[in-house]
Structures are given as C-alpha cells and as structure tokens.
SELO-462305 format. One record per residue (C-alpha): residue number from 1; residue in three letters; x, y, z. Coordinates in steps of 0.02 Angstrom, whole numbers, always signed. Each point is the difference from the previous one (the first is absolute). Last residue first. Layout:
% residues N
+-----+-----+--------+--------+--------+
!   i !  aa !      X !      Y !      Z !
+-----+-----+--------+--------+--------+
! NUM ! ala !      X !      Y !      Z !
...
+-----+-----+--------+--------+--------+
% end
This chain:
% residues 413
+-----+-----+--------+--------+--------+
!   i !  aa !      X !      Y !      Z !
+-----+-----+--------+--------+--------+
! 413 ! unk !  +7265 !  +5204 !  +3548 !
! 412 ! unk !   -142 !    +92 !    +73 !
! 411 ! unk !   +106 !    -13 !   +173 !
! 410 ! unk !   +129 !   +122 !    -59 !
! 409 ! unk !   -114 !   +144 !    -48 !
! 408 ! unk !    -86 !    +43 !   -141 !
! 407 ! unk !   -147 !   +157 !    +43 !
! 406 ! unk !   -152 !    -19 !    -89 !
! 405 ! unk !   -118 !    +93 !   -121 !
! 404 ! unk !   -161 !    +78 !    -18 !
! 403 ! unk !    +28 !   +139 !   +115 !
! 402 ! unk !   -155 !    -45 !   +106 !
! 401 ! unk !    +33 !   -179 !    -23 !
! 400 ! unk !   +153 !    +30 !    +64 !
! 399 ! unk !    -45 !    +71 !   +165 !
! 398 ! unk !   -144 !   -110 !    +24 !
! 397 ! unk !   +124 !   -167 !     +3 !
! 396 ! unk !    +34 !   -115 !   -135 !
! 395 ! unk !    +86 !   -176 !     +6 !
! 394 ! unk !   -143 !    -96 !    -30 !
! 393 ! unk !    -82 !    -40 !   +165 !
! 392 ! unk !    +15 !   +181 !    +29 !
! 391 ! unk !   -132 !    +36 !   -140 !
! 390 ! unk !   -132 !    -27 !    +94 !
! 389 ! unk !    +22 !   +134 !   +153 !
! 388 ! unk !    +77 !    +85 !   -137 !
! 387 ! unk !   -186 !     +4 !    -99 !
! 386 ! unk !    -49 !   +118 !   +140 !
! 385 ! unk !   +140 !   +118 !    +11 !
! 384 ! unk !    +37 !    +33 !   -158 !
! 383 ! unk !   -196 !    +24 !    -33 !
! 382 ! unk !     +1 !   +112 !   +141 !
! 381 ! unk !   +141 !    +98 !    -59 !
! 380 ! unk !    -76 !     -5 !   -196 !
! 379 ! unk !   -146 !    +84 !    +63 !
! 378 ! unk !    +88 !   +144 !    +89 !
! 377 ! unk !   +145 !    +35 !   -138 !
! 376 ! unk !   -129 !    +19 !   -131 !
! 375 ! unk !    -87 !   +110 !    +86 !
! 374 ! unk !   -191 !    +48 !    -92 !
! 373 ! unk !    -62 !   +128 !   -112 !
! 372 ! unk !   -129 !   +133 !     +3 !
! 371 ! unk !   -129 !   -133 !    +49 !
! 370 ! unk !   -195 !    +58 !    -37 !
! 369 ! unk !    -50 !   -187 !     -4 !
! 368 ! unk !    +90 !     -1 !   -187 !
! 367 ! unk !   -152 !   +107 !    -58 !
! 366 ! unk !    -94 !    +39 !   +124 !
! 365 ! unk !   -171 !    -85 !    +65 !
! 364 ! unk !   +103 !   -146 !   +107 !
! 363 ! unk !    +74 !   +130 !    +96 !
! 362 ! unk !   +146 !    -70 !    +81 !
! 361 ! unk !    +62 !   +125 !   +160 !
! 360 ! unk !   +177 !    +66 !    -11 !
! 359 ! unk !   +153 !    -14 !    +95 !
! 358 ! unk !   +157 !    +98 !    +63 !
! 357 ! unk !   +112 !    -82 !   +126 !
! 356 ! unk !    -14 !    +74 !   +152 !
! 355 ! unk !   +151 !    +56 !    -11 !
! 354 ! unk !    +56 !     +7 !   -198 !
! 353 ! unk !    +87 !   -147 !    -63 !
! 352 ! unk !   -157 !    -88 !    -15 !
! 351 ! unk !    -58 !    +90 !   -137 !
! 350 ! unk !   -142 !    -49 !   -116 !
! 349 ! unk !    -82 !   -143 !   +124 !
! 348 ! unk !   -180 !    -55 !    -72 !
! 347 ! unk !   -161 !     +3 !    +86 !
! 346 ! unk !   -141 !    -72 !    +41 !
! 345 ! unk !    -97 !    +50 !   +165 !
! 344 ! unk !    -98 !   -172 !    +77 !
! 343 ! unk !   -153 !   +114 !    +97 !
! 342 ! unk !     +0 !    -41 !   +194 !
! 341 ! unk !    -77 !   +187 !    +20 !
! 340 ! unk !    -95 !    +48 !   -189 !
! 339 ! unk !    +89 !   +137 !    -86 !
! 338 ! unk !    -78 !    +93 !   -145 !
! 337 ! unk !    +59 !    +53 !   -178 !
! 336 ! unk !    +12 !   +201 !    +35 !
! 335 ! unk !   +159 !     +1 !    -57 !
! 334 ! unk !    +71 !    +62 !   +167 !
! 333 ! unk !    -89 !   -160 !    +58 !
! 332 ! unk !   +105 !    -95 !   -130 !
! 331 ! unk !   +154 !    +77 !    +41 !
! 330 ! unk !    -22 !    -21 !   +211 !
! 329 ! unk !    -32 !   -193 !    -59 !
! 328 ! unk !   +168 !    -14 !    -99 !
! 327 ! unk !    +93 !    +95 !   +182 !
! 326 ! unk !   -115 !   -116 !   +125 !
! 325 ! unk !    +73 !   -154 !   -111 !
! 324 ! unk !   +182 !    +48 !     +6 !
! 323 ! unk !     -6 !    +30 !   +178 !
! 322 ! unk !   +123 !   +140 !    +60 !
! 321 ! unk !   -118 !   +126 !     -6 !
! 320 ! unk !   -124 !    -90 !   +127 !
! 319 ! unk !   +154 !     -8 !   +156 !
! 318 ! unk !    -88 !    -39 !   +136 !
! 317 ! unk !   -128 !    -91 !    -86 !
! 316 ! unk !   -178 !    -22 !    +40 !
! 315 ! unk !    -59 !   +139 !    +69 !
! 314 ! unk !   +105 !   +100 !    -95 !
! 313 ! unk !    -81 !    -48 !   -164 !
! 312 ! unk !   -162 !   +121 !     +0 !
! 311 ! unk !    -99 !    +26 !   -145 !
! 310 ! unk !    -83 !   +162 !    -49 !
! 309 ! unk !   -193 !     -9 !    -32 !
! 308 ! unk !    -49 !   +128 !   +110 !
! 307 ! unk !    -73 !   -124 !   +131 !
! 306 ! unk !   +180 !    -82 !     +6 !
! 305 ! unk !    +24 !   -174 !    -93 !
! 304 ! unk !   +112 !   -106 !    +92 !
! 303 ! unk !   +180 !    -71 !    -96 !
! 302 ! unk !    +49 !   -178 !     +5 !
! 301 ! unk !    +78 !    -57 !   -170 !
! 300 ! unk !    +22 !   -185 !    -56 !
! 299 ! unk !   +156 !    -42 !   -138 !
! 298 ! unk !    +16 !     -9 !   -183 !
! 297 ! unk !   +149 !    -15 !   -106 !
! 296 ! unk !    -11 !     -3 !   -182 !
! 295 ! unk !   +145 !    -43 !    -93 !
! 294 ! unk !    -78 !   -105 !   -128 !
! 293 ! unk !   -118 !   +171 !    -62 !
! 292 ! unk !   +164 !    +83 !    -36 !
! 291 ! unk !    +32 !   -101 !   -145 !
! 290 ! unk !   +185 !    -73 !     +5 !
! 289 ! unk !   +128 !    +55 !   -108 !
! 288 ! unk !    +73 !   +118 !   +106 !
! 287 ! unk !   +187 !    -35 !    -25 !
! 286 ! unk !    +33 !    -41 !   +196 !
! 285 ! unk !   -166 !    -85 !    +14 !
! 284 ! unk !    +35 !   -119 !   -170 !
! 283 ! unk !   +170 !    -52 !    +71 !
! 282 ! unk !    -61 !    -55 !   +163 !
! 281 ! unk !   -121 !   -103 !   -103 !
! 280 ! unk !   +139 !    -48 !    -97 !
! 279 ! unk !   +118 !    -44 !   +112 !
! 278 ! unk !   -106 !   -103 !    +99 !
! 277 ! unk !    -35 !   -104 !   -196 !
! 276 ! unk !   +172 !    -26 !    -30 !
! 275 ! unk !     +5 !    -60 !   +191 !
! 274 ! unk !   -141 !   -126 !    -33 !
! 273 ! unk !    +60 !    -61 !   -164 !
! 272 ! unk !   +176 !    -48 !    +54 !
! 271 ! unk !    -64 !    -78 !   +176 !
! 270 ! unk !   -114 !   -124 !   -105 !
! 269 ! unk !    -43 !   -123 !   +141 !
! 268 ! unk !   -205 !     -5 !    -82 !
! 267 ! unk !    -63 !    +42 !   +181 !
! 266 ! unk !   +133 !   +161 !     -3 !
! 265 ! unk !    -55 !    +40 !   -174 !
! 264 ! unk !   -189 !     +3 !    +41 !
! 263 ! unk !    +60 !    +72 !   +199 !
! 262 ! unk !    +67 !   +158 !   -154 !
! 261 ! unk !   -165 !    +25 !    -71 !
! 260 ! unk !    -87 !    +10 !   +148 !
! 259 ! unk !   +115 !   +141 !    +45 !
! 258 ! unk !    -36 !    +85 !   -137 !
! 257 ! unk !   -167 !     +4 !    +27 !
! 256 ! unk !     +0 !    +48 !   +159 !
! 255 ! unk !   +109 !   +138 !    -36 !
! 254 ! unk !    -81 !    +84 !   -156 !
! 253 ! unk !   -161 !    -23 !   +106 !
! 252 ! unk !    +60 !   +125 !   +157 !
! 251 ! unk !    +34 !    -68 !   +156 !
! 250 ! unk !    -76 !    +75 !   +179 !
! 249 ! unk !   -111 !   -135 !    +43 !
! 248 ! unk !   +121 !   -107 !     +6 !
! 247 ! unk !    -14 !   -189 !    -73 !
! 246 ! unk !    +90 !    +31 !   -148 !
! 245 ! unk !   +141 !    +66 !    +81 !
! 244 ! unk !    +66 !   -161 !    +68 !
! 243 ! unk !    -39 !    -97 !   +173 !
! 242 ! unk !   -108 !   -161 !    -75 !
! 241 ! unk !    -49 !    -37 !   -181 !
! 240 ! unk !    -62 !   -144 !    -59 !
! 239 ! unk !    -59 !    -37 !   -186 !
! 238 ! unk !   -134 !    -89 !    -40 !
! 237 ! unk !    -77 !   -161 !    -38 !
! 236 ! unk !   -122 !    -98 !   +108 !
! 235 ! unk !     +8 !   -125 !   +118 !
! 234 ! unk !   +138 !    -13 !    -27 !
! 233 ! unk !   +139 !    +58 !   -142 !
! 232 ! unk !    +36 !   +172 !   +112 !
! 231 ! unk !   +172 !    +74 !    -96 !
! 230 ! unk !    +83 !    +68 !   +132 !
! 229 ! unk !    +70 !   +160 !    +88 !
! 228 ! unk !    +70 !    +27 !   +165 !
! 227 ! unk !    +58 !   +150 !   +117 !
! 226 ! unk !    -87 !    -80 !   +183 !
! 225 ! unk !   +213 !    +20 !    +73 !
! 224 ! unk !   +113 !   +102 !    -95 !
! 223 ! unk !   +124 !    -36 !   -118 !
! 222 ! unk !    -62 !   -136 !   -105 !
! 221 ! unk !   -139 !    -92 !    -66 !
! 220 ! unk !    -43 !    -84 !   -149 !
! 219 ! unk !   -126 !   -140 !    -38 !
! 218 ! unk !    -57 !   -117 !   -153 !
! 217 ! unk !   -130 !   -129 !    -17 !
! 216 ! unk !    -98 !    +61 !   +148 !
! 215 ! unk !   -126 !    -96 !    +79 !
! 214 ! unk !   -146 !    +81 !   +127 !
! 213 ! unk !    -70 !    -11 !   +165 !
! 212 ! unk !    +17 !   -186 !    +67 !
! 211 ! unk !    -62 !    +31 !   +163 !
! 210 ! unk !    +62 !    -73 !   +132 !
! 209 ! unk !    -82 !     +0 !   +183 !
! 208 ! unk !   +114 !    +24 !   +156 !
! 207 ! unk !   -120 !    +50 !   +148 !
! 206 ! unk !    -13 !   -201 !     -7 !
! 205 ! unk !    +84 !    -82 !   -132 !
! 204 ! unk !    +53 !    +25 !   -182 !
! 203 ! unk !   +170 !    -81 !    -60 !
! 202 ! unk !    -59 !   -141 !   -103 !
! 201 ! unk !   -176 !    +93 !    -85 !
! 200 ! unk !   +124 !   +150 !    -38 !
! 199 ! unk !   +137 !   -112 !    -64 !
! 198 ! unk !   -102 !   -107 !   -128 !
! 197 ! unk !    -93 !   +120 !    -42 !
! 196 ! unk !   +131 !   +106 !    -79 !
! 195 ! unk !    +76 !   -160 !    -55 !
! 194 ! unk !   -133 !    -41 !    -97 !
! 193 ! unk !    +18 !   +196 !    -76 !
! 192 ! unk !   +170 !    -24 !    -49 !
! 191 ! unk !    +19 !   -150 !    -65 !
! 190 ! unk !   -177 !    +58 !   -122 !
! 189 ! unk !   +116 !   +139 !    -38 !
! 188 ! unk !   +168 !    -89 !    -35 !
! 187 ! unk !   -132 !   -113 !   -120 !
! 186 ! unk !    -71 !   +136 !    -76 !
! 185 ! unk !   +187 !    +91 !    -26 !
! 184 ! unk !    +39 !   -190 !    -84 !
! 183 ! unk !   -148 !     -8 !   -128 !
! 182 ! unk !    +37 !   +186 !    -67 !
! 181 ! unk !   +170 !    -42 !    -31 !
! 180 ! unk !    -29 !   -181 !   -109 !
! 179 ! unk !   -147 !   +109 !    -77 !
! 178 ! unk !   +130 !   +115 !    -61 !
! 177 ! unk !    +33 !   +189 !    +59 !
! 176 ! unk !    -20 !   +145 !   -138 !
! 175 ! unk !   -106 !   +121 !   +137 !
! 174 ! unk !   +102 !    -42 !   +141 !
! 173 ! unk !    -26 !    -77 !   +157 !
! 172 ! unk !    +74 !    +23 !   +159 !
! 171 ! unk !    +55 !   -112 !   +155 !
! 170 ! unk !    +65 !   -134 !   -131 !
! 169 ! unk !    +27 !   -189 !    +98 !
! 168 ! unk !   +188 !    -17 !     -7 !
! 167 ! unk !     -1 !   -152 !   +165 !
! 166 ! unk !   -167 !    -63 !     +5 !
! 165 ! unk !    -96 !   +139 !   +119 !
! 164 ! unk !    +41 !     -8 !   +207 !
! 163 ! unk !   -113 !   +148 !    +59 !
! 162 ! unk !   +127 !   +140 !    +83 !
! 161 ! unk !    -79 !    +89 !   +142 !
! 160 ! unk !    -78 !   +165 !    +21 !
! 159 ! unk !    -82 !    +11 !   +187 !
! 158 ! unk !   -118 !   +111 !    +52 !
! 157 ! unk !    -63 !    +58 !   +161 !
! 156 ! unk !    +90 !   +139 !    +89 !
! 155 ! unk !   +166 !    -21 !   -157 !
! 154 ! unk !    +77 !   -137 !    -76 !
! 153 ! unk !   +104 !    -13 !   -173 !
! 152 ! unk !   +111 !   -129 !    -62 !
! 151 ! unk !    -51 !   -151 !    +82 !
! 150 ! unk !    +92 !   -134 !    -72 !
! 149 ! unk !    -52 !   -179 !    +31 !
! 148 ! unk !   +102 !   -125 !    +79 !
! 147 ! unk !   -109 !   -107 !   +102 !
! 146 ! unk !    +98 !    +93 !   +151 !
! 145 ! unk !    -30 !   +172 !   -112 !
! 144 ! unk !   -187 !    -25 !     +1 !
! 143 ! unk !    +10 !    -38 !   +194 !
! 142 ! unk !   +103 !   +153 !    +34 !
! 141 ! unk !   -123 !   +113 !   -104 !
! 140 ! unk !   -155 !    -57 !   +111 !
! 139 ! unk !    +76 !     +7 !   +171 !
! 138 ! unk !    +65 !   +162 !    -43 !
! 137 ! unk !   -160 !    +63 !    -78 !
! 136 ! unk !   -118 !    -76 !   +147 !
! 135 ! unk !   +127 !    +55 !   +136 !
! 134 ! unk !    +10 !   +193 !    -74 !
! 133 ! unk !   -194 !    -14 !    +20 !
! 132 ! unk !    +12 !    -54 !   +178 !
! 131 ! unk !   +102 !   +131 !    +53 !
! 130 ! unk !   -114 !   +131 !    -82 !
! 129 ! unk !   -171 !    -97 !    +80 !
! 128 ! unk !   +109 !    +20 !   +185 !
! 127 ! unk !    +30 !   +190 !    -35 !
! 126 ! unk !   -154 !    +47 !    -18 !
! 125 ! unk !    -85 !   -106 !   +137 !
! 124 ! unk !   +149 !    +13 !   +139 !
! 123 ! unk !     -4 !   +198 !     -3 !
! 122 ! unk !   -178 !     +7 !    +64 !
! 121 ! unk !   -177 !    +25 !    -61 !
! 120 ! unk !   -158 !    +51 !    +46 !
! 119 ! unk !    +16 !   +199 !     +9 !
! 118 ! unk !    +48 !    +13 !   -137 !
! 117 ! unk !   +120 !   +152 !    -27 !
! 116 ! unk !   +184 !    -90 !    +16 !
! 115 ! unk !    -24 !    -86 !   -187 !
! 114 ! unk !    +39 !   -172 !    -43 !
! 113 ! unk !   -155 !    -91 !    +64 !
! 112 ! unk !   -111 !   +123 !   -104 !
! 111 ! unk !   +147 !     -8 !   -166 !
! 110 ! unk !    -51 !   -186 !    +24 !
! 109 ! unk !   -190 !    +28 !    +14 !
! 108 ! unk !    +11 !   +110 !   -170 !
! 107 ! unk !    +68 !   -170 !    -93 !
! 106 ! unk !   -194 !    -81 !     -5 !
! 105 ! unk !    -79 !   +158 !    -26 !
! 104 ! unk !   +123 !    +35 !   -148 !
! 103 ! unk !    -47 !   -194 !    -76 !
! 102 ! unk !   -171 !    +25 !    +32 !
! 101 ! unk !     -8 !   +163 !   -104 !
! 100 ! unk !   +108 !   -101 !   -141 !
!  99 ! unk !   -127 !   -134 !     +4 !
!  98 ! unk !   -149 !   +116 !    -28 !
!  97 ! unk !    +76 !    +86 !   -128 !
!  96 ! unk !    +54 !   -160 !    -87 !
!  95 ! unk !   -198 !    -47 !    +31 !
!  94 ! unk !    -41 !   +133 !   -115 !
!  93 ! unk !   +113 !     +2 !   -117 !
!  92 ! unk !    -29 !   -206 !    -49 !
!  91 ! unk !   -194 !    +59 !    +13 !
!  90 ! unk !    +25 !   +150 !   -134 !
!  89 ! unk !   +115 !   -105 !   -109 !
!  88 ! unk !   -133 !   -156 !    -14 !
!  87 ! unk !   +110 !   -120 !   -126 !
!  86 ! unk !   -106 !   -162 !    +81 !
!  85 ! unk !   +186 !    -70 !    +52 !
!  84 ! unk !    +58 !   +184 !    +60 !
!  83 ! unk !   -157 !    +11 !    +91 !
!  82 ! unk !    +38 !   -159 !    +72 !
!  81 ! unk !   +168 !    +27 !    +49 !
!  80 ! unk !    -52 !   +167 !    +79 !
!  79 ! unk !   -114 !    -85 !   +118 !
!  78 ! unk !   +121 !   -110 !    +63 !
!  77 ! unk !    +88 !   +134 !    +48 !
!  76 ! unk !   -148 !    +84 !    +97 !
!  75 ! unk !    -25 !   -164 !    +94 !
!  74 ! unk !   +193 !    +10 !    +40 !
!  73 ! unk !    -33 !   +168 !    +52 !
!  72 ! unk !   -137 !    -47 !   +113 !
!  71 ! unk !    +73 !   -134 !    +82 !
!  70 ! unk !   +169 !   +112 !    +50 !
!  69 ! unk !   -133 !   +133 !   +108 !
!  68 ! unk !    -84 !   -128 !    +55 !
!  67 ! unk !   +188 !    -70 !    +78 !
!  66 ! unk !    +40 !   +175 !    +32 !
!  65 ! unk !   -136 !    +28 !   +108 !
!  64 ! unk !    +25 !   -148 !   +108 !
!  63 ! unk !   +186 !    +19 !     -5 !
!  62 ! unk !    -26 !   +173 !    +51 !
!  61 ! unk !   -100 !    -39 !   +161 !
!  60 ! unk !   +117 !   -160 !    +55 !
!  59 ! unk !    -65 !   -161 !    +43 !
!  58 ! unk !    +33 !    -56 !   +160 !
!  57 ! unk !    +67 !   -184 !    +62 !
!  56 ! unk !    -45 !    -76 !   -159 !
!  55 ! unk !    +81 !   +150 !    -90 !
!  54 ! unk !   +157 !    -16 !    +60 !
!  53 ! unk !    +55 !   +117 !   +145 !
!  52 ! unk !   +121 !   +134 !    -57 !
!  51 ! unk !   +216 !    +22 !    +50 !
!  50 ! unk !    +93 !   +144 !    -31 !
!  49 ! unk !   +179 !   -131 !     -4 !
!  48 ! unk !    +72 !   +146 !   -154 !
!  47 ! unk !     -7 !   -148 !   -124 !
!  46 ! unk !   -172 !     -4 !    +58 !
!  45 ! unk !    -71 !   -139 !   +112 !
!  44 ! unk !   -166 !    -74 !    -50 !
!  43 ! unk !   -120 !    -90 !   +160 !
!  42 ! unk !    -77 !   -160 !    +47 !
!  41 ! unk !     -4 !    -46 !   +174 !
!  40 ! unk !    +98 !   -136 !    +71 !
!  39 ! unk !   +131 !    +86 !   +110 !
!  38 ! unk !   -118 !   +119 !    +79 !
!  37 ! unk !    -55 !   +144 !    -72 !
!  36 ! unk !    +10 !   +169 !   +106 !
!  35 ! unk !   -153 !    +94 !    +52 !
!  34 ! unk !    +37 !   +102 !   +148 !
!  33 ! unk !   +113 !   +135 !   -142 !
!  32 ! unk !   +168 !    +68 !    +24 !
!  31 ! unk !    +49 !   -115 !   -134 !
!  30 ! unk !   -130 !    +79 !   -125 !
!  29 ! unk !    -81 !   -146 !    -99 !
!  28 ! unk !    -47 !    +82 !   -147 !
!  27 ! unk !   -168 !    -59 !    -63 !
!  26 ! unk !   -118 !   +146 !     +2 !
!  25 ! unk !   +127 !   +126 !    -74 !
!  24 ! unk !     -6 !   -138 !   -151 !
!  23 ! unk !   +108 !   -111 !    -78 !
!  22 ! unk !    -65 !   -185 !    -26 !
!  21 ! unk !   +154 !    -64 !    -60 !
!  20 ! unk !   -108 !    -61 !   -170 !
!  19 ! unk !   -109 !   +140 !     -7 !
!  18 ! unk !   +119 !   +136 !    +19 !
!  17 ! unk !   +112 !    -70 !   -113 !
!  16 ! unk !   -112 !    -29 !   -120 !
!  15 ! unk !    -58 !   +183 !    +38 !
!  14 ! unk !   +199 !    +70 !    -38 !
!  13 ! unk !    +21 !   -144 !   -144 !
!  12 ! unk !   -145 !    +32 !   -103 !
!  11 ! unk !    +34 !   -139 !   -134 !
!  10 ! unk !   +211 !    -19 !    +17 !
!   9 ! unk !    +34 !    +26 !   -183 !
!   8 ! unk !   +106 !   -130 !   -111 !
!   7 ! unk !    +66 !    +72 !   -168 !
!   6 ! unk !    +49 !   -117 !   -106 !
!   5 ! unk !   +184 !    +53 !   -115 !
!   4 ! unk !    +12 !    -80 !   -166 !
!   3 ! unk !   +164 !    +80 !    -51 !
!   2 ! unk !   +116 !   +112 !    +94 !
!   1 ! unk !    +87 !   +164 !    -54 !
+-----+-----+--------+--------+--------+
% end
C-alpha cells in the first residue's frame, strides 16, 4: 500500500519513437547496401546497432505520417478541454472518439513493423522501437531512483512513483475528519501534483515525452504484474482498477461489486474489514442469499440461421454443446423466443457439477428470470477465488475464504 503515487505516461511512445529515431523500412541502412554513411552523417543506432539515417539526411515515410497523425490528436485533445470548459458533453465525446481512433492508427504501424506479413518492413524496425522503449523506462526509473525517488510500479509506458508529501500527510479522508486533517491531505495533494509536473516536464525529451497522467493518493499492488488498484485524486476522481474481475467481460454484478467494495477497504488499510467482508460475500453464495439476477453471466453466441429457420452452431464451434451460452440460447429458441447470431445470451449456472455444466437462459419476462435455482458452490468458487487474489495480502488465501475459516499454523504465531 503506497501513498501519493503520480503516474507518469510515455505520450505515444511506439510512434514517438518512430518519429524521433526516424524508423522506417525507408530509412534502414542495410549493411549489404552501396549507400553507407560516412563518418559524419547523422544517423540513430538501436540498442540492437539496426542503424536509420536522421531525418535531415532522409525523412522517413511513417515518421511523416505519424507526426500528422500525432498533431491531430493533440488538436483533438485540446478540443476536449474546451468542451469540457464550455460543459459541451456531445463535442468533449466527440473529439475523444476522434482522438482515440488516432491514437489506434497511430500504434497499428508498430504491430505493421512487428509482424512477418508486410511486405515493407524488416526485423530491425520492430524490434529496434521495443529495445528502445525498455531504454526510455529504464533510463527513466534509474534516474528517479538516483535522486532518490521510489518507483513502485512500471510497466510499457507508465511509471508510478512516490511524490515526496510532508512527512504523515493523510492519503484518505474520512467523513468525521477536522479541518486541521482536511488542510494537510490538500496540501500532500497539491505536493503531489507539482511534483507530477515537475518530473514529467524535467525528464521528457525527444521520442521520450512525459506525460503527467494521473495522481493517486493511495495504491496497492501485488502478486502479479499490471494487477493494481488506486484511488485516482487527479485530474479527476475515481477509482482505478487494472487486471481484476471487474474488468472481464465474463463477471457477474454480485462480483464486481463486491470486489469494489473490498479495493474501498484495501485503499482505507483496513485488512480486518476487508476479509470479514470476502467472507461474507463468499458466505452469502454458498447459503443462497443472493438474488439470482446478480449472478448473471452473459456471453456472445455465433450460430447461422438455416432457410428453414433452424440454427446452426457447428459451424462455428467444434464442440457447440459444450458452450454454456449456445446450450441457454438452444432453450430460448426451443421456446420460441428468437435467436439473433452475435446475440449476448444471459444466463445463470444451476449445476456445475454436472458435465457440461447445466445452465439456463435469463428471461427478463418471467418471474425470477425463469431460474429454477442457482449453484451455490459455483458462485461462491469464483468469488473465493477472485477476492483471494486480494485477500492474500492479508493472510487469507481462496481456499479459506471459500470455507470461511483458516488454517493456524506455526508461522501465524
């Protein structure tokens, strides 16, 4: 758990990088080529030695695009902050669309250069911008830990470093905290944010520019690498949430919500509370005391639509009976309630000890969704198994959550 954390992001680093080493199929100097620079000319050798002529000698095709490409995001950025300023919603979406679209443009010419089908490219582009990246973050971090700051998080292109706050400076408020309180987690905040820009305005260069993204005043991580959560303080306020549950498309709402409910705890550092509450949620599935409605899972189901009206699902999976979702979609056409290829199928597991498990479609017109019942055991195992990857920081793994106590050893004394 780490307080007042800034988050520094490399802006664009694959086509900054391309721009700024002037990478391009059209700029490799192959060694086996006529044309070799002499001792004088300009050029950008790779961590892996691919050398590229600078731009003054010859400016690269992708640079050039990538550069117009770069200008008219930022344009569209600066669009949003107006809108946002004049309170227009539908202009600030609009050019966030259009900035995100550049943005994937801009990054598809890397995964171009990196793949083995273009016929323009060449195994010294891709993996030169990759070996420059890891040079930018390394180069980066060790510099913020010479002037001894703490980086406690990195991954492509972000950094999480510590901001240095007065020494006790609160990283969360509560609802009966004084003024005296109140006045010194503004003032770690403010810290935090100046230094933000401090950092990302001293560090930036060429191919290299730093962005101060966001400020946390409270993260945790552990276990496995791009798992985080944080409490996001700046620019605006939110929770972040990066490599749990509640970002797969395949959770159900009792989870996600629960889970949210626990990173509150975890931000707060009250390990008691969160693992009382783990064990109730896990607690609630395994009594079934939990609406059916909040354990709704819903995935996408391929299927073609035959002349006679009949579906087809063995076209598109191998195995269509042992897909949960094609098995809740063949009840509802067997119903009579229509099936739509690509359709999201809702459902709810009611045996998974059974193989395939057995499942049944929601029907939002029935009483209950139409659900018989639901397994206990089967929610409460992914719960378990979920909130453990949280929980683990406190002494409690999935396995005893799930059984709602835990095993004394020798080293819990």
């Amino acid at each position: 758990l780490h307080p007042w954390i800034a988050v520094l992001d490399f802006k664009s680093m694959y086509p900054s990088i391309m721009i700024g080493n002037n990478v391009c199929y059209t700029t490799r100097i192959d060694p086996s080529h006529p044309e070799q620079p002499a001792e004088a000319d300009p050029t950008h050798v790779s961590p892996t030695e691919a050398v590229f002529w600078s731009a003054e000698h010859r400016k690269g095709l992708v640079p050039t695009l990538l550069e117009d490409l770069m200008n008219q995001r930022d344009e569209h950025k600066a669009q949003i902050k107006l809108a946002r300023k004049d309170e227009q919603a539908e202009k600030e979406e609009f050019h966030d669309s259009m900035q995100y679209a550049v943005k994937i443009m801009m990054n598809s010419f890397y995964g171009v250069f990196a793949s083995g089908f273009y016929r323009f490219t060449h195994k010294d582009l891709g993996s030169s911008i990759t070996a420059w990246a890891r040079q930018n973050i390394k180069t980066i971090i060790q510099k913020l830990e010479d002037e001894g700051h703490h980086v406690v998080y990195s991954d492509t292109d972000s950094i999480f470093v510590c901001s240095p706050v007065p020494e006790g400076s609160p990283s969360v408020l509560k609802e009966d905290d004084d003024e005296a309180t109140i006045a010194a987690y503004e003032g770690a905040k403010q810290a935090m944010i100046d230094f933000g820009l401090d950092i990302a305005k001293q560090y930036s260069r060429d191919s290299a520019v730093l962005e101060y993204e966001k400020g946390l005043s409270v993260f945790f991580s552990h276990g496995a690498k791009k798992r985080y959560v944080g409490q996001v303080v700046y620019p605006s306020e939110e929770m972040l949430i990066r490599g749990y549950e509640t970002q797969r498309t395949d959770s159900f709402e009792y989870l996600t919500t629960s889970m949210k409910k626990t990173f509150t705890y975890a931000l707060a550092d009250e390990g008691e509370a969160l693992v009382q509450h783990a064990r109730e949620c896990v607690a609630s599935l395994k009594n079934h005391s939990v609406d059916a409605r909040r354990l709704i899972l819903a995935k996408s189901c391929k299927g073609r639509v035959q002349s006679n009206g009949e579906v087809d699902f063995t076209k598109d999976y191998a195995r269509p009976e042992s897909m949960a979702q094609v098995r809740a979609a063949m009840i509802l056409i067997d119903r009579g309630l229509g099936f739509t290829p690509g359709m999201k199928i809702s459902y709810v597991v009611t045996d998974a000890s059974k193989r395939p498990m057995q499942v049944h479609p929601w029907i939002e017109a029935e009483d209950d969704g139409g659900i018989p019942g639901y397994d206990g055991r089967f929610y409460a195992e992914r719960m378990a198994a979920a909130l453990g990857r949280i929980t683990e920081a406190f002494g409690w793994n999935a396995k005893e959550l799930f059984e709602g106590n835990r095993q004394t050893t020798l080293f819990s004394f």
